[in-house]
C-alpha positions as CSV (number, residue, x, y, z in Angstrom):
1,X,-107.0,97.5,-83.0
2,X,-104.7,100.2,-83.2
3,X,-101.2,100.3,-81.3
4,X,-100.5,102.8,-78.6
5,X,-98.3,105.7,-79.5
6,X,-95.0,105.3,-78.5
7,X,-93.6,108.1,-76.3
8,X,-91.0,110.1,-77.7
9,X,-87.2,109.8,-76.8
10,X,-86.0,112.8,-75.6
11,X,-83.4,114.3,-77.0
12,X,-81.9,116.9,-75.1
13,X,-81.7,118.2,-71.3
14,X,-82.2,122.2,-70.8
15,X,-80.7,124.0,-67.7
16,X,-81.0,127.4,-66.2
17,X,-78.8,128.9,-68.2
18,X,-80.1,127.7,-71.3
19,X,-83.6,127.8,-70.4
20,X,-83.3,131.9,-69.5
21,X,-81.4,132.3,-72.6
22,X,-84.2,130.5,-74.8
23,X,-87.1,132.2,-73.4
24,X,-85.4,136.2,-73.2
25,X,-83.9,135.9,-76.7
26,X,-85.2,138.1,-79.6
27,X,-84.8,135.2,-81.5
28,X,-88.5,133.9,-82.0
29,X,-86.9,131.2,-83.7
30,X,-85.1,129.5,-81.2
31,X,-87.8,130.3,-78.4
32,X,-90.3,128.7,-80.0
33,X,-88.0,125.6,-80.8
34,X,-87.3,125.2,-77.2
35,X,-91.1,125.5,-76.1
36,X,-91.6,123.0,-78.8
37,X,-89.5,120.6,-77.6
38,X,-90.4,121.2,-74.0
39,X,-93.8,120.4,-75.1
40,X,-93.4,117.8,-77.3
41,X,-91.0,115.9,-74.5
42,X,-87.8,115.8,-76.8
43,X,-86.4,118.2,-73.9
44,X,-86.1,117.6,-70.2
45,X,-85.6,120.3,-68.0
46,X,-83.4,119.8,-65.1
47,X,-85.1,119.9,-61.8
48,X,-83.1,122.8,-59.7
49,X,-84.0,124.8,-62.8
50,X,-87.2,125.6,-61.6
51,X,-86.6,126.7,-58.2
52,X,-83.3,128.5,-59.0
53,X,-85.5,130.7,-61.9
54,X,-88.0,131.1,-59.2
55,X,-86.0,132.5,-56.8
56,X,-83.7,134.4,-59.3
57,X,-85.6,135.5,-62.0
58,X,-89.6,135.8,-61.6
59,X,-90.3,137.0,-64.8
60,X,-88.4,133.9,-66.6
61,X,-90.4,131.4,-63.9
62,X,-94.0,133.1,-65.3
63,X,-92.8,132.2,-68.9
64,X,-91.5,128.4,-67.9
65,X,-95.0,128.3,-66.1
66,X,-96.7,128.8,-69.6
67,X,-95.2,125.9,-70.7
68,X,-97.9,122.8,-71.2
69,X,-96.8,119.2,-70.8
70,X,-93.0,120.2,-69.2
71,X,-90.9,117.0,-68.1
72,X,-88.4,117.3,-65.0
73,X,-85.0,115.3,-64.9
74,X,-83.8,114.7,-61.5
75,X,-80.0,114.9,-60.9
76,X,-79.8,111.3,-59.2
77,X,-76.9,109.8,-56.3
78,X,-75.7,108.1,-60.1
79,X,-75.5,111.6,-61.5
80,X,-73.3,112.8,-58.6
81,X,-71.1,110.1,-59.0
82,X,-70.8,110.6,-62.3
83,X,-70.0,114.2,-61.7
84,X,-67.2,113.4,-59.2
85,X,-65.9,111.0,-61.5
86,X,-65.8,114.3,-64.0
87,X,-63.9,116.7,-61.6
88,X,-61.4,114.4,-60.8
89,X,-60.4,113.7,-64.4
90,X,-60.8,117.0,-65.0
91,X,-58.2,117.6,-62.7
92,X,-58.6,121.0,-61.4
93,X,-58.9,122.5,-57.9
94,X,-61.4,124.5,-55.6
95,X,-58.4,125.9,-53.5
96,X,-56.7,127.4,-56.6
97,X,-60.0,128.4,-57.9
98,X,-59.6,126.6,-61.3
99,X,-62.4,124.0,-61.3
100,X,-66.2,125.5,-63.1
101,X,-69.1,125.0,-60.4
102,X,-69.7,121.6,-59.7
103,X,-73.4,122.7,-61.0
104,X,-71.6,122.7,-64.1
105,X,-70.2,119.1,-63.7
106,X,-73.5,117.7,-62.4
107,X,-75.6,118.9,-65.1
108,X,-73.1,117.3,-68.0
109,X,-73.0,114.0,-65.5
110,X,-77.1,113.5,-65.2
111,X,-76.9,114.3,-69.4
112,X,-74.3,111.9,-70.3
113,X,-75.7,109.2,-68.1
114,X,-79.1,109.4,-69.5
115,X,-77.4,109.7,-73.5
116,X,-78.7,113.5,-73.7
117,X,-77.0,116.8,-74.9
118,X,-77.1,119.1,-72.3
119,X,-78.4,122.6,-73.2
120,X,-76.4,125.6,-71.8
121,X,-75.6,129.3,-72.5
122,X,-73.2,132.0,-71.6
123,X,-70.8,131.4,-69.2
124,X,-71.9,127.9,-68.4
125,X,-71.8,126.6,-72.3
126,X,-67.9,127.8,-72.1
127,X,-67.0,126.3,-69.3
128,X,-69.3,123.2,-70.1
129,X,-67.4,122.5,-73.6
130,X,-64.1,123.2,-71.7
131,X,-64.9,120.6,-69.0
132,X,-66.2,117.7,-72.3
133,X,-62.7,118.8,-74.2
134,X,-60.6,118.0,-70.9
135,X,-62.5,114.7,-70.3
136,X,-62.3,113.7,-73.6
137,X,-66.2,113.2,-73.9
138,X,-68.0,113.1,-77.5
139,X,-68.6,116.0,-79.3
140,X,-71.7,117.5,-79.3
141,X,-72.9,116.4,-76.1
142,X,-73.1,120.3,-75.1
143,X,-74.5,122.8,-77.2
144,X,-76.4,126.0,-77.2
145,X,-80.2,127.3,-77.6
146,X,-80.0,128.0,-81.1
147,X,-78.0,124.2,-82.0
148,X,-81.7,122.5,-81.8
Protein backbone atom coordinates (compact mmCIF):
# COMPACT_ATOMS: atom_id res chain seq x y z
CA UNK A 1 0.00 0.00 0.00
CA UNK A 2 1.59 3.09 -0.75
CA UNK A 3 1.67 6.18 1.68
CA UNK A 4 -0.04 9.43 0.83
CA UNK A 5 2.01 12.30 -0.36
CA UNK A 6 2.82 14.59 2.14
CA UNK A 7 1.78 18.22 1.41
CA UNK A 8 4.42 20.54 0.87
CA UNK A 9 5.58 23.20 3.51
CA UNK A 10 5.34 26.40 2.23
CA UNK A 11 7.98 28.39 2.22
CA UNK A 12 7.34 31.82 1.57
CA UNK A 13 4.14 34.39 1.70
CA UNK A 14 3.74 36.81 -1.52
CA UNK A 15 2.02 40.28 -1.19
CA UNK A 16 0.80 42.86 -3.60
CA UNK A 17 3.69 44.35 -4.06
CA UNK A 18 5.60 41.42 -4.68
CA UNK A 19 3.05 39.64 -6.59
CA UNK A 20 2.76 42.76 -9.27
CA UNK A 21 6.41 42.90 -9.37
CA UNK A 22 6.69 39.02 -10.18
CA UNK A 23 4.13 38.89 -12.80
CA UNK A 24 5.11 42.50 -14.86
CA UNK A 25 8.85 41.87 -14.76
CA UNK A 26 10.80 41.12 -17.96
CA UNK A 27 12.48 38.78 -16.03
CA UNK A 28 10.98 35.29 -17.27
CA UNK A 29 13.00 33.87 -14.76
CA UNK A 30 11.68 35.13 -11.73
CA UNK A 31 8.02 35.07 -13.09
CA UNK A 32 7.96 31.77 -13.71
CA UNK A 33 9.66 30.94 -10.24
CA UNK A 34 6.93 32.69 -8.57
CA UNK A 35 3.99 30.84 -10.62
CA UNK A 36 5.97 27.80 -9.72
CA UNK A 37 5.81 28.17 -6.33
CA UNK A 38 2.32 29.48 -6.32
CA UNK A 39 1.42 26.36 -7.89
CA UNK A 40 3.40 24.00 -6.38
CA UNK A 41 2.08 25.58 -2.68
CA UNK A 42 5.65 26.61 -1.48
CA UNK A 43 4.02 30.20 -1.68
CA UNK A 44 0.98 31.59 -0.02
CA UNK A 45 -0.49 34.70 -1.21
CA UNK A 46 -1.89 36.95 1.27
CA UNK A 47 -5.53 37.35 1.09
CA UNK A 48 -6.12 41.36 0.62
CA UNK A 49 -3.87 40.71 -2.33
CA UNK A 50 -6.43 39.63 -4.44
CA UNK A 51 -8.98 42.26 -4.01
CA UNK A 52 -6.49 45.14 -3.75
CA UNK A 53 -5.00 43.93 -7.48
CA UNK A 54 -8.55 43.62 -8.47
CA UNK A 55 -9.51 46.84 -7.72
CA UNK A 56 -6.08 48.45 -8.61
CA UNK A 57 -4.61 46.80 -11.30
CA UNK A 58 -7.03 44.56 -13.69
CA UNK A 59 -4.57 43.48 -15.90
CA UNK A 60 -2.18 42.02 -12.98
CA UNK A 61 -5.68 40.28 -11.38
CA UNK A 62 -6.20 38.48 -15.16
CA UNK A 63 -2.61 37.15 -14.76
CA UNK A 64 -3.02 36.00 -10.84
CA UNK A 65 -6.43 34.45 -12.26
CA UNK A 66 -4.19 32.18 -14.54
CA UNK A 67 -2.69 30.77 -11.75
CA UNK A 68 -3.79 26.88 -11.02
CA UNK A 69 -3.80 25.48 -7.52
CA UNK A 70 -3.20 29.30 -5.65
CA UNK A 71 -3.33 29.02 -1.70
CA UNK A 72 -4.67 32.21 0.34
CA UNK A 73 -3.17 33.22 3.82
CA UNK A 74 -5.49 35.05 5.90
CA UNK A 75 -4.05 37.87 8.15
CA UNK A 76 -5.66 36.46 11.47
CA UNK A 77 -6.74 38.61 15.15
CA UNK A 78 -3.00 36.73 16.12
CA UNK A 79 -1.50 38.46 13.06
CA UNK A 80 -2.75 41.87 14.25
CA UNK A 81 -1.47 41.41 17.47
CA UNK A 82 1.54 40.45 16.30
CA UNK A 83 1.69 43.55 14.12
CA UNK A 84 0.90 45.95 17.04
CA UNK A 85 3.34 44.26 18.98
CA UNK A 86 5.78 45.37 15.83
CA UNK A 87 4.88 49.14 15.74
CA UNK A 88 5.29 49.59 19.12
CA UNK A 89 8.84 48.24 19.23
CA UNK A 90 9.30 49.81 16.31
CA UNK A 91 8.73 52.93 17.96
CA UNK A 92 7.68 55.37 15.45
CA UNK A 93 4.62 57.62 15.12
CA UNK A 94 1.50 58.25 12.78
CA UNK A 95 1.31 61.99 13.96
CA UNK A 96 4.91 62.64 12.89
CA UNK A 97 4.42 60.67 9.92
CA UNK A 98 7.34 58.28 10.56
CA UNK A 99 5.87 54.82 11.04
CA UNK A 100 5.50 52.62 7.18
CA UNK A 101 1.73 51.50 6.64
CA UNK A 102 0.57 49.29 9.13
CA UNK A 103 -0.12 46.98 5.82
CA UNK A 104 3.40 46.83 6.02
CA UNK A 105 3.55 45.64 9.68
CA UNK A 106 0.69 43.23 9.31
CA UNK A 107 2.00 41.51 6.36
CA UNK A 108 5.68 40.78 8.23
CA UNK A 109 3.38 39.82 11.55
CA UNK A 110 0.96 37.02 9.67
CA UNK A 111 4.77 35.93 7.99
CA UNK A 112 6.73 35.62 11.12
CA UNK A 113 3.97 33.99 12.98
CA UNK A 114 3.46 31.29 10.53
CA UNK A 115 7.72 30.90 10.13
CA UNK A 116 7.51 32.39 6.39
CA UNK A 117 9.59 34.99 4.48
CA UNK A 118 7.48 37.50 3.29
CA UNK A 119 7.77 38.55 -0.31
CA UNK A 120 7.82 42.29 -1.19
CA UNK A 121 9.03 44.83 -3.74
CA UNK A 122 9.70 48.50 -4.23
CA UNK A 123 8.82 50.68 -1.71
CA UNK A 124 7.28 48.14 0.59
CA UNK A 125 10.70 45.67 0.59
CA UNK A 126 12.54 48.97 1.92
CA UNK A 127 10.49 49.87 4.38
CA UNK A 128 9.83 46.06 5.25
CA UNK A 129 13.73 45.36 5.87
CA UNK A 130 13.88 48.79 7.74
CA UNK A 131 10.92 47.73 10.07
CA UNK A 132 12.89 43.71 10.63
CA UNK A 133 16.41 45.84 11.28
CA UNK A 134 14.55 48.07 14.04
CA UNK A 135 12.88 45.04 15.59
CA UNK A 136 15.74 43.07 15.60
CA UNK A 137 13.98 40.18 13.64
CA UNK A 138 16.14 37.43 11.71
CA UNK A 139 17.61 38.04 8.58
CA UNK A 140 16.08 37.02 5.69
CA UNK A 141 12.68 36.87 6.81
CA UNK A 142 11.97 39.64 3.94
CA UNK A 143 13.22 39.43 0.60
CA UNK A 144 12.44 40.24 -2.96
CA UNK A 145 10.97 38.33 -6.24
CA UNK A 146 14.11 37.46 -7.66
CA UNK A 147 15.67 35.94 -3.85
CA UNK A 148 13.53 32.59 -4.57
Amino acid sequence: MASPTAKPKATYVIDTYGLRTALTTAQNSVRNAVISAIESGDMLILKPVSSELKENDPPVYQDLQAISFKKYLAIDVAASKAAAALIEAHGGSRLFGTTPPIDRFRALATARLHKLTLITDGKALKECLAIAAKCKLPTGCVGAPASI
